[in-house]
C-alpha positions, 0 to 999 in steps of 0.5 A: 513498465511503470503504469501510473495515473494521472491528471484530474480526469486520472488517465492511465499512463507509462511513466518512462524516463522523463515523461508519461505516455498517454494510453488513451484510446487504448485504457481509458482508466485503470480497472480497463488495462488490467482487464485486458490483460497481457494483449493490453500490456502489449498494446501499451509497449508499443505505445511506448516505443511510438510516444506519439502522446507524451507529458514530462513528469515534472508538469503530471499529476501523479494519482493513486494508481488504486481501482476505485472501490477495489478491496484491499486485504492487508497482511497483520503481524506479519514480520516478526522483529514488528510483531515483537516490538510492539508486544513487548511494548503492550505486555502481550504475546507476539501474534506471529502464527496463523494467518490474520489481517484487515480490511481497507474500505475507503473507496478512494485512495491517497496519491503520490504527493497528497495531504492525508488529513489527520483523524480528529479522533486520534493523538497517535497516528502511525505509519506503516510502509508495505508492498502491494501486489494487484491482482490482475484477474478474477481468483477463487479458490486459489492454492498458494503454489499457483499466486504468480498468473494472478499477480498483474504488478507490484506498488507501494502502499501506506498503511495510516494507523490509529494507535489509541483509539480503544475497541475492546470495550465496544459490542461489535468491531468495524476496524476503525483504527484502520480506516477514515478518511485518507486511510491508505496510501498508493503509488507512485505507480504500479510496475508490472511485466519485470520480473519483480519477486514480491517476495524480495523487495527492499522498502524504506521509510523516511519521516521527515528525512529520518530513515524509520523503517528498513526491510526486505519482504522475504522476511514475511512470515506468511507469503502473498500465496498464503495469503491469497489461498486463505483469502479466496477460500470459498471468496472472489477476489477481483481484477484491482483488489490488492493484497499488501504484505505487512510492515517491519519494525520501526513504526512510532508505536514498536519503537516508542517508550510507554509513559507511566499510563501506559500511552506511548510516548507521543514523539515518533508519531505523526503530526501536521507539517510531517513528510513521510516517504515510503521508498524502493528501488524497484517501484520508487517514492510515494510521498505523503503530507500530514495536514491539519483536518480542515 
């Protein structure tokens, strides 16, 4: 099932076919399906076949299918045709062992179809196009082994990046570059109970009708069991929170020419009036607009 959020009151839905089922009164938001585990998906595919509810998605808002508030670990050097792109390009040895990552903390995410302001702090915005698993219950302590009970589905995720703002002259380091306002991107849905290996998903990224990034997740170095292992270590990681699994190669900053001082060249990142598109067959589109902060 393809499980989405929608409207301004952002209801939980199927996206089936041409059109949405409502699952109210069985999911009145996102956090509730989840919690209620396979009984609720259950519940939910029977609502489907009943179809008492329904709006064609043509006429939806599409949310971010996202828990507010939820974590969201996301995976750092973690495909190696990336990691030394963007080495070679700074001067630096490649961070391709040992796990590492960040944090997004905004507390809402963009949607499908959304304008994502552009920083006021930035002349390099970047694009990241990941997949997200969305942990379906409470997990401490986890081995890598055991990753697939606590997987409740699969989405696409947006990863919004600053590439000039310098930390390393800063006492202390919050990962700003990472994080402002519209930071991340989720959606269009969240597909859960059909099998997908996360570690073999095919993702594409489309700037402006130009194929940017193409690649499979089981090129990951590190996997989403390793992940959850080393993140749930003596940590609780929650129903919601996501884990996403890193890029591949092709962002503007590991594909762009470094000027005489040092700056990347400034034409494959994003800008106002950009249309990015962050595809895969098995999820399908999550499309974003770069604006113009107000």
């Amino acid at each position: 099932m393809k499980i989405v959020v929608f409207g301004p009151d952002k209801r939980v839905g199927v996206w089936a076919g041409d059109v949405v089922v409502d699952l109210a009164p069985l999911a009145t938001d996102l956090l509730g399906l989840i919690e209620g585990g396979a009984g609720a998906l259950a519940d939910a595919a029977k609502m489907v076949e009943a179809a008492t509810k329904v709006y064609p998605i043509a006429g939806v808002q599409l949310q971010a299918p996202h828990v507010p508030g939820a974590r969201i670990a996301c995976a750092g050097g973690n495909f190696a045709d990336h990691a030394a792109a963007m080495a070679q390009r700074t001067g630096s040895a490649p961070t391709t062992t040992g796990i590492w990552g960040f944090w997004k903390v905004g507390r809402d995410a963009a949607g499908p179809g959304a304008d994502v302001p552009y920083p006021a702090r930035t002349h390099r915005l970047d694009y990241e196009g990941e997949l997200a698993i969305v942990l379906g219950k409470p997990a401490t302590d986890v081995k890598a082994a055991d990753l697939k009970p606590y997987i409740w589905g699969v989405t696409l995720f947006a990863d919004w990046s600053i590439r000039d703002q310098r930390e390393a002259a800063a006492p202390l380091k919050f990962g700003m570059s990472k994080n402002f306002n519209g930071s991340f991107s989720v959606g269009p849905c969240i597909v859960v109970g059909e099998n997908i290996d996360e570690a073999n998903v095919h993702i594409e990224t489309w700037v402006n009708a130009e194929q940017r990034q193409d690649y499979s997740t089981r090129d990951m170095i590190v996997s989403f069991g390793e992940y959850l292992e080393y993140l749930t270590t003596d940590f609780t990681l929650h129903p919601g929170d996501m884990i996403t699994g890193g890029t591949a190669k092709g962002t503007a900053a590991d594909s762009s020419p470094r000027l005489p001082d040092g700056k990347s060249s400034p034409e494959r990142f994003l800008k106002p009036g950009d249309r990015i598109e962050i595809r895969s067959p098995a999820i399908g589109t999550l499309t974003t607009h770069i604006v113009a902060k107000p």
